[in-house]
C-alpha positions as CSV (number, residue, x, y, z in Angstrom):
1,X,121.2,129.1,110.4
2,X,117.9,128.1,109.0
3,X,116.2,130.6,106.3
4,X,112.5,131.9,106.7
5,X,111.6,128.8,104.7
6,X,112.6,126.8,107.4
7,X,111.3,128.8,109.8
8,X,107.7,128.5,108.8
9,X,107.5,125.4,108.4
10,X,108.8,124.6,111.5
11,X,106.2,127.4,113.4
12,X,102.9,126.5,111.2
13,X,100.9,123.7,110.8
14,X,100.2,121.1,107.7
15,X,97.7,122.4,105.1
16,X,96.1,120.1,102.5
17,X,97.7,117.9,100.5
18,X,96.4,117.3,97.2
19,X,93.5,118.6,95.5
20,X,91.6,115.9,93.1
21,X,90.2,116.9,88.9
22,X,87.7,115.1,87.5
23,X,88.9,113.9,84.1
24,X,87.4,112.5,80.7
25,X,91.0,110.3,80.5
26,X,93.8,110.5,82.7
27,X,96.5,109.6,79.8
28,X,94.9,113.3,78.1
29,X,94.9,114.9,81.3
30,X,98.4,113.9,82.4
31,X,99.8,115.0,78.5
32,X,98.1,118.7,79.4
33,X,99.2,118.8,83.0
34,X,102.9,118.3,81.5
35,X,102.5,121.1,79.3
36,X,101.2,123.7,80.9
37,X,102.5,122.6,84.9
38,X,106.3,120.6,83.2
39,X,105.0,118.0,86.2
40,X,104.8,113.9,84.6
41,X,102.6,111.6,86.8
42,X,102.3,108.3,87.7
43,X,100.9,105.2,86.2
44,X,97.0,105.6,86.4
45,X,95.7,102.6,88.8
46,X,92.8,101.7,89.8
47,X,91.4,101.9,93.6
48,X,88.7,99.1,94.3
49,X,85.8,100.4,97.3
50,X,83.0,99.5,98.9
51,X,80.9,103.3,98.7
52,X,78.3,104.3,100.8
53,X,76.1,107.2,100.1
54,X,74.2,110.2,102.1
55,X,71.0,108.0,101.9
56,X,73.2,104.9,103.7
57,X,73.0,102.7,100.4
58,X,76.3,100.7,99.5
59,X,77.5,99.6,95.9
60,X,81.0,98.5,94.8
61,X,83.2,101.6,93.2
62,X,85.9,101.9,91.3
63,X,88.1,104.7,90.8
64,X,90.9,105.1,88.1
65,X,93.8,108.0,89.6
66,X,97.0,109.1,89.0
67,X,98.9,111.3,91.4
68,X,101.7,114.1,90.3
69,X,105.0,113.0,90.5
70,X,105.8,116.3,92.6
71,X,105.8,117.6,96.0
72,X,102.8,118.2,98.1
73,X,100.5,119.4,97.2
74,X,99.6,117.0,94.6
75,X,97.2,117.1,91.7
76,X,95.4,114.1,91.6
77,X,93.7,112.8,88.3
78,X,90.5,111.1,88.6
79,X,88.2,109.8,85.6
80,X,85.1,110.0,85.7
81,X,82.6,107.2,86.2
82,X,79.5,106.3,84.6
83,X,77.3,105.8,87.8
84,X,75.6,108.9,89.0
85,X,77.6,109.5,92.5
86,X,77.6,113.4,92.8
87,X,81.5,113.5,93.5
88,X,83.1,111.6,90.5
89,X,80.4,111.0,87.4
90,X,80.5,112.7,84.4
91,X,78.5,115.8,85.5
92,X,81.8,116.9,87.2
93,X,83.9,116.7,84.8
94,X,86.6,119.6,84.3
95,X,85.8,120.7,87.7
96,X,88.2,120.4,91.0
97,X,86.2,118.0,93.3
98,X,87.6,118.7,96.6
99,X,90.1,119.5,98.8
100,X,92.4,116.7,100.0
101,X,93.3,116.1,103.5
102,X,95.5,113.7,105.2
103,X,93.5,112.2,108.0
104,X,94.9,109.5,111.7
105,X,92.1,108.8,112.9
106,X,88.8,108.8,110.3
107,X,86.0,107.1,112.5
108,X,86.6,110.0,114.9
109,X,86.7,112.7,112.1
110,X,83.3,111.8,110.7
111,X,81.9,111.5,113.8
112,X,83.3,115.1,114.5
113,X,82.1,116.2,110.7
114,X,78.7,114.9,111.8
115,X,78.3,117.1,114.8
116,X,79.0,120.1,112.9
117,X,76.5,119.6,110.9
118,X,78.9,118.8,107.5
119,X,77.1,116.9,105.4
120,X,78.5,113.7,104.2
121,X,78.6,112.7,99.8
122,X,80.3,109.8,100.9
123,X,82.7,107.4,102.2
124,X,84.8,104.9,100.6
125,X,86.1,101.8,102.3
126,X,87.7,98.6,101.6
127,X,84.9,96.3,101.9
128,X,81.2,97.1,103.9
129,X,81.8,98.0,107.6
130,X,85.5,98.7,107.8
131,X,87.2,101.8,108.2
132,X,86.6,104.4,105.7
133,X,89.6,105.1,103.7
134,X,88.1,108.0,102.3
135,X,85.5,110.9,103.7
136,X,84.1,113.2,100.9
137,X,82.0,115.8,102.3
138,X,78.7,117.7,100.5
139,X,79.7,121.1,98.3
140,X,78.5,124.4,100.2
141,X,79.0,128.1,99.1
142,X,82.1,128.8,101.4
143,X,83.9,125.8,99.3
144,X,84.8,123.3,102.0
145,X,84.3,120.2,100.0
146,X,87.0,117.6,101.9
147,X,88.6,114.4,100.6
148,X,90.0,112.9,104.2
149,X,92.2,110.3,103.6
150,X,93.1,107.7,105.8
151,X,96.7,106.8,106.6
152,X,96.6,103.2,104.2
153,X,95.3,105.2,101.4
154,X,97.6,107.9,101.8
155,X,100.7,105.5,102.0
156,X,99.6,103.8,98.4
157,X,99.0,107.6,97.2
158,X,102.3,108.4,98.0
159,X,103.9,105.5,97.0
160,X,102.5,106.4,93.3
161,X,104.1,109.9,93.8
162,X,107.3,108.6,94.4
163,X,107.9,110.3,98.3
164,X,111.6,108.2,98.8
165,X,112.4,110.6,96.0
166,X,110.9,113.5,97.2
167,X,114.5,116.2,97.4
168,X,114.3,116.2,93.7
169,X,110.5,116.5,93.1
170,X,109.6,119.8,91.8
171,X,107.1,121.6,92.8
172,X,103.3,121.6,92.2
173,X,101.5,124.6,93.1
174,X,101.8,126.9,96.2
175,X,97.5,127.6,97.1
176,X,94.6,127.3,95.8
177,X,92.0,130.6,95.9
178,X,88.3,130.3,96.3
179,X,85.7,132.8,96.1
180,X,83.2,133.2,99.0
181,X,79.7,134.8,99.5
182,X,81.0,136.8,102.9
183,X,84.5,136.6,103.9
184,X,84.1,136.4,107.9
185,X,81.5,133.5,107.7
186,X,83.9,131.8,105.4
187,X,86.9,132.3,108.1
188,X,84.7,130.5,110.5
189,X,83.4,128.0,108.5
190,X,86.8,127.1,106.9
191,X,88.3,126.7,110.4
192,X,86.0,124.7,111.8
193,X,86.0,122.1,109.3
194,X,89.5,122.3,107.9
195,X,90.8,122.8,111.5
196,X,93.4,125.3,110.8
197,X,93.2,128.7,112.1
198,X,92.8,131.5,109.2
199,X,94.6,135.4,109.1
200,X,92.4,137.9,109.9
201,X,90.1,139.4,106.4
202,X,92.6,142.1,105.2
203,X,91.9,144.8,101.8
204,X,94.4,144.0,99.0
205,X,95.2,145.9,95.9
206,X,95.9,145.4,92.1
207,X,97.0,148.9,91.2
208,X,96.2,148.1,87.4
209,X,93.7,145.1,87.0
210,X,93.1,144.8,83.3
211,X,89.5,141.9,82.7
212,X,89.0,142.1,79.0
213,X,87.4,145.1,78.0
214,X,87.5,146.2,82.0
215,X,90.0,148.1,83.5
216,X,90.0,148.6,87.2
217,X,92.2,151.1,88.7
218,X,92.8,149.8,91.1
219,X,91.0,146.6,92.0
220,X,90.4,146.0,95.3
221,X,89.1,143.0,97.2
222,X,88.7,141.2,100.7
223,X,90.9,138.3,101.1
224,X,92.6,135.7,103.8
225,X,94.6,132.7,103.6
226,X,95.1,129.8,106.2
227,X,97.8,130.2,109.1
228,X,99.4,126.9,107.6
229,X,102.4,126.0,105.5
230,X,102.2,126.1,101.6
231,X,99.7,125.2,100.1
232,X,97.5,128.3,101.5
233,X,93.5,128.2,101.7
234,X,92.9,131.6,100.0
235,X,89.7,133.1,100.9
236,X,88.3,135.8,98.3
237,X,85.4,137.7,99.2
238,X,82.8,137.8,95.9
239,X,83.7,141.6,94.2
240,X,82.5,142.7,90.8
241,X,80.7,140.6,88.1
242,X,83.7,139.9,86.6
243,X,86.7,136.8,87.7
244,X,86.5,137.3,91.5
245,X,81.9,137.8,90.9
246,X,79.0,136.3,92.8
247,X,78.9,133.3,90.8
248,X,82.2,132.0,91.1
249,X,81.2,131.2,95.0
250,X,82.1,127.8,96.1
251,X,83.9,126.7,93.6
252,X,87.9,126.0,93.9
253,X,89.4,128.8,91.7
254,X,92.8,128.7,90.5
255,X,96.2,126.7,91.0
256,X,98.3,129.6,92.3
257,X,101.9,128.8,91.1
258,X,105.4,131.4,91.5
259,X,106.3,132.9,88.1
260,X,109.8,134.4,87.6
261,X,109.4,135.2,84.1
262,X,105.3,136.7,83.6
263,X,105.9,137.6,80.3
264,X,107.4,134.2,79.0
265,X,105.2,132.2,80.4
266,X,102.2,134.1,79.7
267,X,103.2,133.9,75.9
268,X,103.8,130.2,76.4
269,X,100.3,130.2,78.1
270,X,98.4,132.0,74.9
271,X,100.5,129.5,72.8
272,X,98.7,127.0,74.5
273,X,95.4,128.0,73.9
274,X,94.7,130.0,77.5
275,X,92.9,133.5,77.9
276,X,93.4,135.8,80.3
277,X,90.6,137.1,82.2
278,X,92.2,138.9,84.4
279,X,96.2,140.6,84.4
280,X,97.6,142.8,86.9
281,X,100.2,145.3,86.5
282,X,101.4,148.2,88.4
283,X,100.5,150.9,85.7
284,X,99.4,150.8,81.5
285,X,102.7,150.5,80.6
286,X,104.4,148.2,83.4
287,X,104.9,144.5,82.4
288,X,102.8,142.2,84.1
289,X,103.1,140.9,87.8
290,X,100.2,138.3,88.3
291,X,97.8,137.0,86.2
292,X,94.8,134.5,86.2
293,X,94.1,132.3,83.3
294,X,90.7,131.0,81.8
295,X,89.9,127.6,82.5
296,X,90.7,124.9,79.3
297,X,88.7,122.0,79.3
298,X,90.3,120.1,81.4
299,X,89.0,122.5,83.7
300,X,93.0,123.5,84.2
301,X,93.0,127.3,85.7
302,X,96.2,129.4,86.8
303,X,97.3,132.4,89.2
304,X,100.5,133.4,88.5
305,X,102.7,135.6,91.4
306,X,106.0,137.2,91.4
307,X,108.1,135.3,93.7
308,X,108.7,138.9,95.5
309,X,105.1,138.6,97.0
310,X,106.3,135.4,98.9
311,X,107.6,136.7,101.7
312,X,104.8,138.6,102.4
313,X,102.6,135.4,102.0
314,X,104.6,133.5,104.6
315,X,104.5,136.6,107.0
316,X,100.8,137.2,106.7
317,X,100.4,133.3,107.9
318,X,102.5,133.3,110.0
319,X,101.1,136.9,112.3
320,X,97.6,136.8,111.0
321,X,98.0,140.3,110.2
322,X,98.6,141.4,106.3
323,X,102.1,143.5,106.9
324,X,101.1,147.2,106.5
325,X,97.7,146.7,107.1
């Protein structure tokens, strides 16, 4: 009989499907991304387009990435460029552009984007007038900055993350959390655009949230995820000044990934050069059962969960109701 696993995947839609860092070198990025994630990546190659702008201008582009020799979702690598392009150059560096999307039919989609009302950064295509291969849409405070990506580009992609292999790829990372100004506009929002339907805004609690100095007994916040497979959309409404504040809104979060051992890794982590600005534990003296690293220069952050919490995950996708709320 199939497990719950199974089951899921079978009732819920796709989610995304990579999510793209800017980086200073892919070869450096790629060295951290193996110590801290144990994923290797592929050879960095470089993707030649013809890019058109919000103001309709077109110049030639082109992109050096590397894609995670993992499961879906992928990290993808990007180094940054020189030109001034709002998605890729240097001012972005260490940050999490976008959220990737596989996409049939792009001519249709941006025509779709457009009459929402999502503004367009930029689209990427082989040569002036074709197709786009890629769709990148403008930043806004609910975080739905897109990468679509049409099926060619997706096929090379792929290809470079080694898919005939995929039974023994490990895995990457299981969703990705971003803060948002009000948590019900966000649910609309992020379903319009990412097309997905999201769980109804439920109250969640850390029952000992320790933020440096800080200690919140308990901590409690707004949250809801996407009613997709993994990787989940995790919508945080902004609480507190402190990880989960005002200021983090719109940005891409955390990698969350499934930790069996919290306190091993978390040593490895602080080995490694990570803080922690935020760990979670049921009381004082309890060991830890999630935790959420500061960022490293790469602009590398982490979430770890307890494994135990992932049923509960796949149920709350899979109803749209948190169980026991």
């Amino acid at each position: 009989m199939p497990d719950m696993a199974d089951q899921v995947a079978e009732e819920l839609p796709p989610s995304f499907s990579h999510t793209a860092l800017i980086v200073e070198s892919i070869e450096k990025a790629a060295d951290r991304f193996r110590e801290v994630f144990g994923v290797s990546f592929g050879s960095a190659e470089e993707y030649a387009f013809s890019r058109t702008d919000a103001s309709g201008r077109t110049t030639h582009s082109t992109l050096r990435m590397s894609v995670s020799l993992t499961r879906e979702p992928y990290f993808v690598l990007v180094e940054a460029v020189d030109e001034q392009d709002r998605v890729f150059d240097r001012e972005q560096l260490g940050s999490l552009a976008y959220w990737g999307w596989w996409e049939e039919d792009p001519e249709d989609r941006l025509r779709k984007l457009r009459q929402e009302g999502v503004g367009i950064a930029a689209t990427y295509a082989t040569a002036p007038g074709c197709s786009p291969e890629m769709i990148i849409t403008e930043p806004d405070l609910y975080g739905t900055r897109i990468c679509y990506v049409a099926p060619a580009l997706k096929n090379r992609m792929t290809a470079q993350a080694g898919l005939a292999e995929e039974g023994s790829l490990p895995d990457s990372y299981y969703h990705v959390g971003m803060v948002v100004p009000d948590i019900d506009e966000a649910i609309q929002r992020c379903a319009t655009v990412f097309g997905v339907s999201f769980t109804a805004a439920a109250w969640t609690e850390s029952p000992h949230q320790q933020e440096g100095d800080v200690t919140h007994i308990p901590f409690r916040q707004r949250q809801a995820i996407s009613r997709t497979r993994e990787p989940y959309v995790e919508l945080i409404e902004a609480t507190g000044d402190g990880v989960f504040g005002p200021s983090r809104a719109g940005t891409l979060l955390y990698y969350a990934c499934w930790e069996r051992d919290m306190k091993a890794r978390l040593a490895r982590l602080r080995s490694q050069g990570f803080g922690m600005d935020a760990v979670i534990r049921m009381d004082a003296a309890s060991d830890p059962i999630a935790a959420i690293t500061s960022y490293d220069h790469h602009g590398i952050r982490l979430e770890l969960a307890d494994p135990a919490v992932k049923p509960v995950m796949e149920q709350w996708a899979r109803a749209g109701q948190l169980p026991g709320s």
